[in-house]
C-alpha positions as CSV (number, residue, x, y, z in Angstrom):
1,X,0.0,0.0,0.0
2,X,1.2,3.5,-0.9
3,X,-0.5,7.1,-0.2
4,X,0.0,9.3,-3.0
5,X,0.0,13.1,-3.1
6,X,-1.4,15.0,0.0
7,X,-3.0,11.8,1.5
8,X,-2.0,10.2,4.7
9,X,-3.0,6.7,5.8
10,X,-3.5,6.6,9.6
11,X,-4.2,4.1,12.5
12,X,-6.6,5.6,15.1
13,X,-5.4,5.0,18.8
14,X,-8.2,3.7,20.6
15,X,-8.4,5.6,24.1
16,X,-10.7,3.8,25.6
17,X,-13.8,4.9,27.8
18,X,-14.6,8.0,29.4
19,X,-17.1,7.6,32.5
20,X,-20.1,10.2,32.5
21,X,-21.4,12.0,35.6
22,X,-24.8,10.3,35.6
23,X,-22.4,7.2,35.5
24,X,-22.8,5.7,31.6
25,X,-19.1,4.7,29.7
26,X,-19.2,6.4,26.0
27,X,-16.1,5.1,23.5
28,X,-13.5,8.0,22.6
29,X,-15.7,7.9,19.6
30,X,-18.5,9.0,20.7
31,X,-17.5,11.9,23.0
32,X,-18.6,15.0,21.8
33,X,-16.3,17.6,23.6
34,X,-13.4,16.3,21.9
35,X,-13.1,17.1,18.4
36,X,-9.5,15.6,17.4
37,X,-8.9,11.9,17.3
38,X,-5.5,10.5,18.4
39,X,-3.6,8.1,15.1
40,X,-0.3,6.8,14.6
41,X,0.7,7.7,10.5
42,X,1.5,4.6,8.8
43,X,2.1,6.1,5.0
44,X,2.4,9.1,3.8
45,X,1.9,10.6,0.2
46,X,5.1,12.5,-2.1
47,X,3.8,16.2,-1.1
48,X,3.1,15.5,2.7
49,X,6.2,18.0,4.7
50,X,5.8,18.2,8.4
51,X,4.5,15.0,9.1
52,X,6.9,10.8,9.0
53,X,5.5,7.6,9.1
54,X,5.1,6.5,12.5
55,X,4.6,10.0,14.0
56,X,1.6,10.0,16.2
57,X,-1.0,13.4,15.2
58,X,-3.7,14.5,15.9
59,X,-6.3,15.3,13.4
60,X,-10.2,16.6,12.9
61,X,-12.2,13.3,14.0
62,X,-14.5,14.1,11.1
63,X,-12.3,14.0,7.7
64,X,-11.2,11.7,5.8
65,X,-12.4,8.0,4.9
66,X,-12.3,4.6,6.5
67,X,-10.7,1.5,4.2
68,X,-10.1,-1.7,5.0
69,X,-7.0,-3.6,3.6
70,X,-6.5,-7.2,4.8
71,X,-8.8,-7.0,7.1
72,X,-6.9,-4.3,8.7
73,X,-8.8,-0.9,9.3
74,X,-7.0,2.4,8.1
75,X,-8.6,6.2,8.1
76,X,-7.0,8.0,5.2
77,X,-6.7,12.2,6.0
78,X,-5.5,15.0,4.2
79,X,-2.6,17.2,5.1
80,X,-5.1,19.8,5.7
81,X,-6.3,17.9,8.7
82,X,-3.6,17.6,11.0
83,X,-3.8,20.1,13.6
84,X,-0.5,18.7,15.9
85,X,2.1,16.6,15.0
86,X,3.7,14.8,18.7
């Protein structure tokens, strides 16, 4: 697999659960008062600067697409949606 241009093939880091106050677990996924999801970058296109395979980001939880290669689940981003690179 290979991410061409501006594209960057991500893992997302699973953070587990988050306990509310009237006592229900949500999934990182579904909290609403964080907008950024946690991934590690596993490929990255030829016109990606800033950013290395294996770097862990941070990027809007809302962009991009989900594919599955090998039964292995990857979010492909942008450039445009990193927002902090660790």
């Amino acid at each position: 697999m290979k991410a061409i241009g501006r594209y960057i093939v991500v893992t997302p880091l699973n953070r587990g659960t988050k306990e509310t106050k009237g006592g229900l677990f949500l999934s990182e996924t579904s909290r609403e008062d964080v907008r950024y999801a946690q991934a590690e970058v596993i490929y990255i296109g030829d016109q990606v600067i800033g950013v290395s395979p294996k770097d862990i980001i941070y990027y809007d939880k809302t962009a991009g697409h989900k594919i599955e290669i090998d039964k292995n689940p990857y979010h492909v981003i942008t450039l445009q949606d990193v927002v902090v690179v660790l």
